[in-house]
C-alpha positions in Angstrom: -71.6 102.1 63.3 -72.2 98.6 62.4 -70.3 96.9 59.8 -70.2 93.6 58.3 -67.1 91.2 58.9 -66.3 91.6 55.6 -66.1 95.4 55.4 -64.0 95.4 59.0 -61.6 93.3 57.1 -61.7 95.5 54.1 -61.4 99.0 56.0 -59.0 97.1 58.6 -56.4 96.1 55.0 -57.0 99.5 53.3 -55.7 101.2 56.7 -52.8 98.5 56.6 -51.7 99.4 53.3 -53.0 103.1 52.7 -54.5 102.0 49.4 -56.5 98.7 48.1 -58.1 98.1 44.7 -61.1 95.7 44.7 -60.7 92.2 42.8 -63.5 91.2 41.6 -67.3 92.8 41.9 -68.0 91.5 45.5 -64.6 94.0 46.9 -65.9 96.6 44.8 -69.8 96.5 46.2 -68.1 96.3 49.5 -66.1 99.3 49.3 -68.7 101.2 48.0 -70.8 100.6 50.9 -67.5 102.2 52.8 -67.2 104.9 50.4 -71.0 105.5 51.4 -70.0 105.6 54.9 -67.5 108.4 54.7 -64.8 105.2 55.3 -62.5 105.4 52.4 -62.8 107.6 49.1 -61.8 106.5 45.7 -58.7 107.4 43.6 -57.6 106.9 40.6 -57.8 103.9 38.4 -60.5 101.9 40.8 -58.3 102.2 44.3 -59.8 103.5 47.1 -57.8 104.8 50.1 -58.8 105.7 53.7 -59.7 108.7 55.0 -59.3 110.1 58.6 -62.9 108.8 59.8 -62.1 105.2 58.4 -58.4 105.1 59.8 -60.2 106.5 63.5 -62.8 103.3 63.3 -59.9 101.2 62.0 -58.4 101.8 65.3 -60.9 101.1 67.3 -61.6 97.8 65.9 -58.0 97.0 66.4 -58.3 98.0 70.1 -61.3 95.6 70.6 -63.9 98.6 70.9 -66.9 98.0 68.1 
């Protein structure tokens, strides 16, 4: 699965801290690509939190395997 830098930050912080809420409309377009990917699912009030598949990838990246 190829991701963008930006996304492999975003999935890498959401698995950091179990739970992120976009900032502006860039974060939010990114997550939704995530969301699309089966990476994270949304929650309540615009958050989005990982789900098993993202937090497997997550650490994968952080091992150094793409």
């Amino acid at each position: 699965m190829r991701l963008t830098e930006t996304m492999q930050y975003m999935l890498l912080e959401t698995a950091r801290v179990r739970l992120a809420v976009p900032m502006d409309g860039n974060q939010a377009r990114t997550f939704r690509a995530l969301h699309r990917l089966g990476l994270v699912e949304p929650v309540v009030n615009g958050g989005y939190r990982i789900t098993d598949k993202g937090d497997a990838l997550a650490d994968e990246l952080l091992r150094g395997k793409p």
